[in-house]
C-alpha positions in Angstrom: 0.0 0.0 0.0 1.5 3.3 -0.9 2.0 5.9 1.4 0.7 9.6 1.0 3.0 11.3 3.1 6.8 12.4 1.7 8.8 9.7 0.9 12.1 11.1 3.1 11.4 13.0 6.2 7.8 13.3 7.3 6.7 15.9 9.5 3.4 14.8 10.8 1.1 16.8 12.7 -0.8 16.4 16.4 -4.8 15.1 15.3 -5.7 14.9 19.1 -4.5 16.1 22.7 -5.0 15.1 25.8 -6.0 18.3 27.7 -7.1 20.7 25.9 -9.1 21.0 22.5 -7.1 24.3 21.4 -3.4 23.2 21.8 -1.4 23.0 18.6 2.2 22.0 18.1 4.9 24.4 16.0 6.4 22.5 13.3 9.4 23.8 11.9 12.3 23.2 9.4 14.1 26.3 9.6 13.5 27.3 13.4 14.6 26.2 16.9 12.8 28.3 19.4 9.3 27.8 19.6 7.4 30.8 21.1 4.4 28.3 20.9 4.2 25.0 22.1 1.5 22.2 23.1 0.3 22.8 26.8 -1.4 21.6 28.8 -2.4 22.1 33.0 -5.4 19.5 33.4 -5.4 15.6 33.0 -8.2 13.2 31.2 -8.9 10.2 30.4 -6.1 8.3 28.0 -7.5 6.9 25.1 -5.6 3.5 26.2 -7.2 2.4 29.4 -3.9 1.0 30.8 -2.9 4.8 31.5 -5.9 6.0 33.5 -6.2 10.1 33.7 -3.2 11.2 32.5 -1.9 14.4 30.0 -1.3 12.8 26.6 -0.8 13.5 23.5 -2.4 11.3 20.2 -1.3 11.4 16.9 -3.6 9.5 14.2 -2.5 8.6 10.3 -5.0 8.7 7.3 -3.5 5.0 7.0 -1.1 2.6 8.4 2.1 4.1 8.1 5.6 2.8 9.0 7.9 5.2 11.4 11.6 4.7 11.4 13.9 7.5 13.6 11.9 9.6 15.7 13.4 13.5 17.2 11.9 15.6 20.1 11.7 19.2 20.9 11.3 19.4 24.2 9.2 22.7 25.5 11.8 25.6 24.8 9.6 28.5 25.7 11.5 31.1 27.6 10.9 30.2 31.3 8.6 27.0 30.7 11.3 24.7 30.0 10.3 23.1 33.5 6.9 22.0 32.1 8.8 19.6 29.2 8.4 16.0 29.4 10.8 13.8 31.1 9.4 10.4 31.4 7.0 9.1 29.0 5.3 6.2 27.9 5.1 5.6 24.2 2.0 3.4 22.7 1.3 2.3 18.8 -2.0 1.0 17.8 -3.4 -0.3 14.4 -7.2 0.2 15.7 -6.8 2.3 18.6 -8.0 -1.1 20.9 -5.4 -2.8 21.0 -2.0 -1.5 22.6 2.1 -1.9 22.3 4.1 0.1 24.6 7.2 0.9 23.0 10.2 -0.3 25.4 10.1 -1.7 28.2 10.1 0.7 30.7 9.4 4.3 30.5 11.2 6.8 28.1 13.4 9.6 29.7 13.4 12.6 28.1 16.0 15.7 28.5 15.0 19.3 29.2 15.2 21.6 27.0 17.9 24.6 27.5 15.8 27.8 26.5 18.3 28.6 23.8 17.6 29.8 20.2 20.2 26.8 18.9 18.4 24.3 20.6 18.6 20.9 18.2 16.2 18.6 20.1 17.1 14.9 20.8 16.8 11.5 18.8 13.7 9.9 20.2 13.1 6.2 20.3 13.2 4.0 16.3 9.7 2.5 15.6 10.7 0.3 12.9 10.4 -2.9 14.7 6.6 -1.8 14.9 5.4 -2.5 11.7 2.9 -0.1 10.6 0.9 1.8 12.5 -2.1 4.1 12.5 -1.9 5.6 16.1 1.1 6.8 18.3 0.1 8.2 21.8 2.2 10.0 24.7 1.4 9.5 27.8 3.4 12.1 30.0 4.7 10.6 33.6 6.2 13.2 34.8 8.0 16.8 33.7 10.8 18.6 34.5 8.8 19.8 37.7 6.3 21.9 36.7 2.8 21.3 36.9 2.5 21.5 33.9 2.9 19.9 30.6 4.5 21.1 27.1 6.4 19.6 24.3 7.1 21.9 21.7 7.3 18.9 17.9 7.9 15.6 17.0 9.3 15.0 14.0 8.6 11.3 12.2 10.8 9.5 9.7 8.5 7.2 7.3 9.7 3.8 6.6 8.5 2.3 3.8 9.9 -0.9 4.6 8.1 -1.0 7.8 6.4 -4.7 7.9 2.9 -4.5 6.8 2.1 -7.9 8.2 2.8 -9.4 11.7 5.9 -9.0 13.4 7.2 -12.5 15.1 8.9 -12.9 18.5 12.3 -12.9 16.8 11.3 -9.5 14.5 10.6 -11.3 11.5 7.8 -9.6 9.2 5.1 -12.7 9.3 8.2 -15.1 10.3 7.5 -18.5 11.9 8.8 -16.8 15.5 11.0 -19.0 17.5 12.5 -22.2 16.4 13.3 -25.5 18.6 17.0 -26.6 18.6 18.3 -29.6 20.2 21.0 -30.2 22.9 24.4 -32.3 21.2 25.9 -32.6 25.0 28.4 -35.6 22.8 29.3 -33.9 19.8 28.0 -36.3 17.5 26.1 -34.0 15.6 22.3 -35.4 16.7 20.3 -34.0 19.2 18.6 -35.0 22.3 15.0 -35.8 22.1 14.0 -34.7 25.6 16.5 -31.1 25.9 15.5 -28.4 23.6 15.3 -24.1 23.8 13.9 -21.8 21.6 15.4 -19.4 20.1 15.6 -17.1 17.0 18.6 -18.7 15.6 20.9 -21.6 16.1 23.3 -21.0 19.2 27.0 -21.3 17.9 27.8 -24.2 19.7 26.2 -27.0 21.6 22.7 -27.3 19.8 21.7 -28.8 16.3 18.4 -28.8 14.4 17.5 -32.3 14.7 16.7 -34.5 17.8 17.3 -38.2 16.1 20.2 -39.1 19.4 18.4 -41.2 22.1 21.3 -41.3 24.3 22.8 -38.0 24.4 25.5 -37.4 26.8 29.3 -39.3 27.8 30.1 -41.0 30.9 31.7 -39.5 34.0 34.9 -38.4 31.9 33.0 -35.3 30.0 31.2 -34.6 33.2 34.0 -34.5 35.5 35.8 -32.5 33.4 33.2 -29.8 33.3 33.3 -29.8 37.2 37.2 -29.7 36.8 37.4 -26.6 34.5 35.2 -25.1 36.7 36.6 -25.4 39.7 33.9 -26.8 41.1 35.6 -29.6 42.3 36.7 -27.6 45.4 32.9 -25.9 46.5 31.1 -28.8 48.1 33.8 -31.1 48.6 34.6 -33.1 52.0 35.4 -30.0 53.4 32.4 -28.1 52.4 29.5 -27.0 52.9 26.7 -29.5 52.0 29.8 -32.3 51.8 29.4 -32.9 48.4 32.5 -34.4 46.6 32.6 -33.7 42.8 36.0 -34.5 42.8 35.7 -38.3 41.2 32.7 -40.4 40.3 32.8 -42.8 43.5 32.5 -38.9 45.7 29.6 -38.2 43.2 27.8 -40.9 44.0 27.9 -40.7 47.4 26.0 -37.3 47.5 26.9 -34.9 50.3 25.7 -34.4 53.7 22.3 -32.2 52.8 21.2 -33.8 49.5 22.8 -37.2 49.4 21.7 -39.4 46.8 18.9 -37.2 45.6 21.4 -35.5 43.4 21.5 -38.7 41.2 18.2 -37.7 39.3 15.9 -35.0 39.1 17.8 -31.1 39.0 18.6 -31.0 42.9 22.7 -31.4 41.7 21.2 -28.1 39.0 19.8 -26.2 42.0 22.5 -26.5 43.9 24.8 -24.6 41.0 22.1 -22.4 40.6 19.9 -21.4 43.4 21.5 -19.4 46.7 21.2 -21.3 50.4 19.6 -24.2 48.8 17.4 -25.5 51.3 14.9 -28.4 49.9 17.1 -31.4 50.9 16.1 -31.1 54.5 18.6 -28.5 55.9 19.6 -25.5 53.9 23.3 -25.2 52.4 24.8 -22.4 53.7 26.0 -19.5 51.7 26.1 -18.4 47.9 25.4 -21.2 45.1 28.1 -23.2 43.9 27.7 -21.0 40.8 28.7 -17.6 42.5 31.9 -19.8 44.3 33.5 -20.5 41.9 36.6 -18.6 39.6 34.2 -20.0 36.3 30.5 -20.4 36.4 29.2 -23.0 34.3 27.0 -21.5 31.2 24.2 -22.5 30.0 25.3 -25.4 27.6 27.1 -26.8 30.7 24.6 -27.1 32.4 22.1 -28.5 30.0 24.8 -30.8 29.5 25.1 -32.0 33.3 21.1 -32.5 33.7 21.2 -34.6 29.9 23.7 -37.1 31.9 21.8 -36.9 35.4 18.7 -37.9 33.0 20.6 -40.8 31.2 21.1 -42.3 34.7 24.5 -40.9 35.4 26.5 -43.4 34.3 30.5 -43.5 35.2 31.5 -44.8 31.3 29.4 -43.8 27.8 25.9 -43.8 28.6 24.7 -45.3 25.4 27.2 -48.1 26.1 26.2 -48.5 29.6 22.6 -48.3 28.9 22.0 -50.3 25.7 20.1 -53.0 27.9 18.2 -50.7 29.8 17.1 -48.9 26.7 14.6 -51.5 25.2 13.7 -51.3 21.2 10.1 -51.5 22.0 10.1 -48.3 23.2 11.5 -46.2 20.9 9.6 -48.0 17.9 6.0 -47.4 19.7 6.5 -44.0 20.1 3.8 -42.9 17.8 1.4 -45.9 18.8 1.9 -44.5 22.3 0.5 -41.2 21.3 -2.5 -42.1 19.4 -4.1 -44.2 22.5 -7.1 -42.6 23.2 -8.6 -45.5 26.0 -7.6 -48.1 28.0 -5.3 -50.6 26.1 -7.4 -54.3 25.6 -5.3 -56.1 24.5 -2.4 -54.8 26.3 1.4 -56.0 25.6 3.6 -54.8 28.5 4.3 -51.2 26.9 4.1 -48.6 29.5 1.2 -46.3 27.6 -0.4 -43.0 29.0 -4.3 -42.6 28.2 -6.3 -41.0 27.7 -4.5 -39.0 24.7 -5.2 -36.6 23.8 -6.7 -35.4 27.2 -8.6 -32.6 29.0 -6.8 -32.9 32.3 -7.1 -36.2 33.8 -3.9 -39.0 32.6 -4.0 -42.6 33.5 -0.3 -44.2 33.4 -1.0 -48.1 32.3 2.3 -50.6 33.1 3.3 -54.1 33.3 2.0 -55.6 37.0 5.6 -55.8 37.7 6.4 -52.3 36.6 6.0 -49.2 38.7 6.0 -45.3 38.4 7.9 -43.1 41.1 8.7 -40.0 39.6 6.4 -38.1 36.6 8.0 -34.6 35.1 6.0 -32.8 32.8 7.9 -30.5 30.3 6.5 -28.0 27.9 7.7 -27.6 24.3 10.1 -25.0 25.9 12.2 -27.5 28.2 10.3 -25.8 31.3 8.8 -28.5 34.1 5.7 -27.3 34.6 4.3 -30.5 37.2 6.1 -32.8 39.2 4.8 -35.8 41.0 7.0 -38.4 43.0 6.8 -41.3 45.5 8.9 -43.3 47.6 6.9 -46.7 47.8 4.2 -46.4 45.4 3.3 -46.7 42.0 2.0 -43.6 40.4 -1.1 -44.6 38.6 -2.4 -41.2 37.4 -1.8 -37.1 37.3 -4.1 -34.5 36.2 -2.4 -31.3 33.8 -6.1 -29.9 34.0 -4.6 -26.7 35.8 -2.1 -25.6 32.4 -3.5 -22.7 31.3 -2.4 -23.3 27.6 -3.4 -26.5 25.2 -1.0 -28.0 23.5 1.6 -30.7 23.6 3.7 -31.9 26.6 6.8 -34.4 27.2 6.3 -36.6 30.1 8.7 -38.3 31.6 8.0 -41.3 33.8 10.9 -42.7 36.5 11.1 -45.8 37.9 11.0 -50.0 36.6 9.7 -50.5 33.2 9.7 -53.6 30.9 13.4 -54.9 30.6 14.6 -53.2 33.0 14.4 -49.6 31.9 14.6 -46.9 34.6 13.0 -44.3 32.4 10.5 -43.9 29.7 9.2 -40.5 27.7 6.1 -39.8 26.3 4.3 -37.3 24.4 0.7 -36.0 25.6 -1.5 -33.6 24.0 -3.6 -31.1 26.5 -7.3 -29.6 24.6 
C-alpha cells in the first residue's frame, strides 16, 4: 500500500490532545525556538485504558504508516522549560483497541535549554513496529512543573516498515521462534528430551535435529566440566553441603544435605544455581556453587550436566552402559503410544499414558511388575511445569487440567519399566 505522506522525512502533525481541544504544536524546518508549544495544566482520560487520567498526547494517520527515527523538541519556551516532558510512555495502535508500549520501561526525556540553537534529541526508532495508524504519549512526569508542554515531534517514514505481523524474533510474518536440540556428545544429533527456543541456532552445543536417544558421555565429560570449573573444590569433603565432585565414586555418594537425591531430578542443578539451597532437609549455607566458583558453568554446561543426570549418570558412555536398559520396544511405539485414546485391551507390557489426547485427567498403564515413582512434565520449551513423586508407590495417574495453555507436553516417567528400563518419555496432548 502506498503511502501519502513524503517519501524522506515526514513531519506529521498532532490530530488529538489530551487536555485541551485548542493546543497546537509548531512544526518547523528552519526554526529552533518555539514561542508556541502544546500545553497543557489538566489531565483526562487516556485513550488506552492501561494509563488512566493522565496528560497525553495522540497522533492519528490517514492509514497505516511505517515510522523509522523519531526526534523531540522538548518545551523551549522562555521560562517554561520546566513543564517539558521527562518520562514518558510511548503506545502504537493499528485500531486504537489494541496496545504496544514501546520499550520496556518508560522513556526519559532531557530538558530543554531555553536557547535559540536548541537541536532537540533523537527519540526512540519505531521500525520494529510494523505499521501503525496511532502513536500516543502519555506524560509521567516533567521537568517539575505542573505543567505539561512539548514543543514537535518530527517522524521518519519507513517504507519498509512490515505491513504484516511481526514474530517474536522481529521477523515480518516469520515463523517466530525455532526449537533446537542439545548435542551434549558432539555427534552432531540432538537429544530428544533437551531443547530451547530461540531465534537462531546458538554457535555451539545445539543442532536442528533431535534423532540421538542417548545423548550425553560418561563421567569423563562430566567431571571435566566440574574440573574446569573449579567446582571440584565448593562442596567437597570440606564443604558446605559435603558434596564431593572430585571423582565419580565422591559423586555418588551425595553430600551431607542432598545425598543421593542428586542422582536424578535437578537437585545437583539447584545446587549450582539457586542461593542457600534448602529443599534437601537442611539449607546449604551460603552463595550457590555458581557464585563460588573462579568460572561459572553457562548454559550449555549445564544442559549438558542434567542430559547425563537424565541418562542415569553413568560413570562410562551412557549409550554403552545403557543399551540394555534402553529396550527397542520403546523407541519403535513411540507414535502408537500417542495415538491411545482408551484403555489398552489387549495390552502387551508397553508402558502407555491414556487417555491421549486429554482434558486434564492421565491414567499411566504398566506391566504388573512395573512401577511409576517419579512423573516430570515438560513444555515444548524444556520448562517442568508438574512434578509428582513417591517413595513406595506406583503412580497410577496425574491431572495437567490446571495448564493454562493447550498443546503438547513431554512426560517423563521414572522408575521400573519392561526390561529393565529406569526411564521412559512420552508425548501428551492437552485440549
Amino acid at each position: 500500500m502506498q503511502n501519502r505522506i513524503p517519501p524522506a522525512i515526514a513531519l506529521l502533525f498532532l490530530c488529538l490532545f489530551g487536555s485541551t481541544p485548542f493546543a497546537t504544536a509548531q512544526c518547523s524546518t528552519d526554526e529552533n525556538y518555539w514561542d508556541e508549544s502544546w500545553s497543557a495544566c489538566t489531565k483526562t482520560t487516556n485513550p488506552n485504558p492501561g494509563r488512566g487520567t493522565s496528560f497525553w498526547i495522540l497522533y492519528e494517520f490517514t492509514e497505516p504508516i511505517g515510522i523509522g527515527k523519531t526526534h523531540i523538541w522538548n518545551a523551549n519556551k522562555k521560562n517554561k522549560s520546566t513543564s517539558g516532558l521527562k518520562n514518558v510512555f510511548i503506545d502504537v495502535s493499528v485500531d486504537g483497541a489494541n496496545w504496544q508500549q514501546v520499550g520496556d520501561t518508560a522513556l526519559e526525556w532531557e530538558k530543554a535549554p531555553e536557547t535559540d540553537d536548541y537541536e532537540g534529541f533523537e527519540g526512540p526508532t519505531l521500525s520494529n513496529y510494523g505499521q501503525i495508524s496511532k502513536l500516543l504519549i502519555t506524560v509521567e512526569s516533567t521537568h517539575g512543573d505542573l505543567c505539561a508542554s512539548l514543543a514537535e515531534i518530527r517522524f521518519e517514514v519507513d517504507k519498509n516498515a512490515c505491513a504484516g505481523q511481526l514474530d517474536a524474533c522481529g521477523v515480518c510474518d516469520g515463523p517466530g521462534t525455532l526449537t533446537f536440540y542439545l548435542d551434549a556428545d558432539g555427534d552432531g544429533q540432538g537429544n530428544q528430551n533437551t531443547f530451547i527456543q530461540a531465534c537462531e541456532l546458538p554457535e555451539q552445543g545445539y543442532v536442528e535435529n533431535n534423532n540421538d536417544t542417548c545423548d550425553t558421555g560418561g563421567w569423563e565429560q562430566i567431571g571435566t566440566i566440574f574440573e574446569a570449573n573449579s567446582c571440584t573444590g565448593c562442596h567437597n569433603q570440606n564443604g558446605e553441603g559435603g558434596l564431593d565432585l572430585t571423582s565419580y565414586e565422591g559423586f555418588l555418594k551425595g553430600g551431607d544435605k542432598c545425598g543421593t537425591n542428586i542422582h536424578n531430578g535437578n537437585t545437583l542443578l539447584q545446587i549450582i544455581q539457586i542461593d542457600g539451597y534448602d529443599e534437601c532437609g537442611e539449607a546449604i549455607t551460603g552463595l550457590r556453587m555458581n557464585s563460588r566458583v573462579n568460572n561459572q558453568l553457562d548454559a550449555l554446561e549445564i544442559a549438558a550436566i542434567q542430559a547425563w543426570i537424565d541418562a542415569g549418570a553413568p560413570e562410562g558412555n551412557a549409550c554403552q552402559d545403557r543399551i540394555e536398559d534402553r529396550p527397542k520396544e520403546e523407541e519403535e511405539v513411540t507414535e502408537e503410544e500417542e495415538e491411545v485414546t482408551e484403555e489398552p485391551t489387549d495390552y502387551d507390557g508397553i508402558t502407555r499414558l491414556y487417555p491421549n489426547p486429554s482434558n486434564g485427567p492421565i491414567n499411566i498403564k504398566t506391566a504388573t511388575e512395573n512401577y511409576v515413582l517419579g512423573i516430570d512434565v515438560y513444555d515444548m520449551n524444556g520448562k517442568i511445569i508438574y512434578q509428582q513423586y513417591k517413595d513406595d508407590k506406583t503412580i497410577s495417574s496425574f491431572d495437567l487440567g490446571h495448564l493454562n495453555q493447550q498443546g503438547v507436553y513431554m512426560v517423563r516417567l521414572t522408575g521400573r519399566f519392561e526390561k529393565g528400563a529406569v526411564e521412559s518419555i512420552h508425548k501428551i496432548l492437552v485440549e
